[in-house]
C-alpha positions, 0 to 999 in steps of 0.5 A, a space after each residue: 500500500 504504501 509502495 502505491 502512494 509513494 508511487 502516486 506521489 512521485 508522478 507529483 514530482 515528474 517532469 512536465 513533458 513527462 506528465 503531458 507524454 504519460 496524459 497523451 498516452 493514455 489518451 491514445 490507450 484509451 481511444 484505441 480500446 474505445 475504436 477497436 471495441 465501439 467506433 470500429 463494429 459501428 464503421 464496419 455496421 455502417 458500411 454493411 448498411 451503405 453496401 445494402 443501400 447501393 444494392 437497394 437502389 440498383 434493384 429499385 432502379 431496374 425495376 423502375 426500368 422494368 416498369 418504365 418499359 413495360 408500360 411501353 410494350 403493353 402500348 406497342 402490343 395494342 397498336 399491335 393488335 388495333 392493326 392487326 384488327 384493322 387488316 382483319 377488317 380487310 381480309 374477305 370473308 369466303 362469300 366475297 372472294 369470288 366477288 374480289 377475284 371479279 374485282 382483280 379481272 375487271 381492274 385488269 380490263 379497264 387498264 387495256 391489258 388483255 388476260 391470257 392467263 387468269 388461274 386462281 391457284 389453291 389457297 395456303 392457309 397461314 397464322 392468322 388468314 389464308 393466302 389465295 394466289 393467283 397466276 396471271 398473264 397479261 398483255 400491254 404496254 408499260 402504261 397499262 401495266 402501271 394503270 394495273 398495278 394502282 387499280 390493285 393498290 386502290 381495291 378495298 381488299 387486299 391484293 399483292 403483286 410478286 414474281 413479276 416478269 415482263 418480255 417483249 411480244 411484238 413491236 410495241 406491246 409486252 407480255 407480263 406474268 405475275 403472281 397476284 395473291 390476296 387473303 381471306 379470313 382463315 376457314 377456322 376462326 377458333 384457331 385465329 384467336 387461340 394464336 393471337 390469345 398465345 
């Protein structure tokens, strides 16, 4: 005991650098111990949290995103779907396609052409309607061709050209084969909307 006091009382007589260097030591005992077992778990807590923050913003950023896009698809998909009903519209149905095929031939004969060949060809049926090719052949001039070809573009329904070949048959007139295909509704309606509901 009194090994102690004589102890306390000498730091009493300790130099004044001796006493600030022993004061700042302990100090910096004291807030090591204090950061190694307070500040350091609460920095390594922080950073864990500052970790799941920036994850929590990367998700919430994607999904915005998702969001954001998938608002643009689903607008698409209807503009989709109002055009693919607008070129419903257009398809005949099975009672007007004779009616139509009257159309193509007359639009043929008020251009000047004359048909040498005018042979619907079996139809095919496709995903949502069924293609009705025709085999022309036709003679004129270019004029007449061109007169042919805007008449077809200006029908109700719908008529494409392809394959198109024209030779020269005499002096001034012209030979023109073609495939004309135009499309009806498909024979199984069901079948139509199961697809379009995939």
């Amino acid at each position: 005991m009194s090994s102690i006091n004589v102890q306390i009382s000498a730091v009493e007589t300790w130099p004044i650098y001796v006493k600030l260097l022993t004061g700042m030591f302990v100090c910096i005992t004291v807030f090591i111990t204090g950061f190694y077992y307070d500040i350091r778990p609460q920095w390594q807590e922080l950073d864990k949290l500052q970790e799941k923050e920036r994850q929590l913003k990367l998700t919430f950023e994607n999904r915005q995103k998702k969001i954001v896009n998938f608002v643009t698809y689903k607008n698409q998909y209807f503009e989709v779907e109002r055009q693919l009903a607008n070129m419903l519209k257009k398809l005949p149905n099975k009672s007007e396609v004779a009616d139509l095929l009257i159309e193509v031939s007359q639009v043929g004969l008020h251009s000047g052409l004359k048909f040498k060949l005018f042979k619907p060809m079996p139809g095919q049926e496709k995903d949502f309607y069924k293609e009705l090719p025709i085999q022309i052949k036709m003679v004129g001039d270019y004029k007449q061709f061109a007169v042919f070809i805007s008449g077809l573009a200006g029908l109700s329904r719908i008529v494409t050209i392809h394959d198109i070949n024209i030779e020269s048959s005499s002096a001034s007139l012209l030979t023109m084969s073609a495939m004309l295909k135009t499309y009806s509704e498909p024979q199984a309606k069901k079948g139509l909307q199961d697809k379009r509901k995939q």
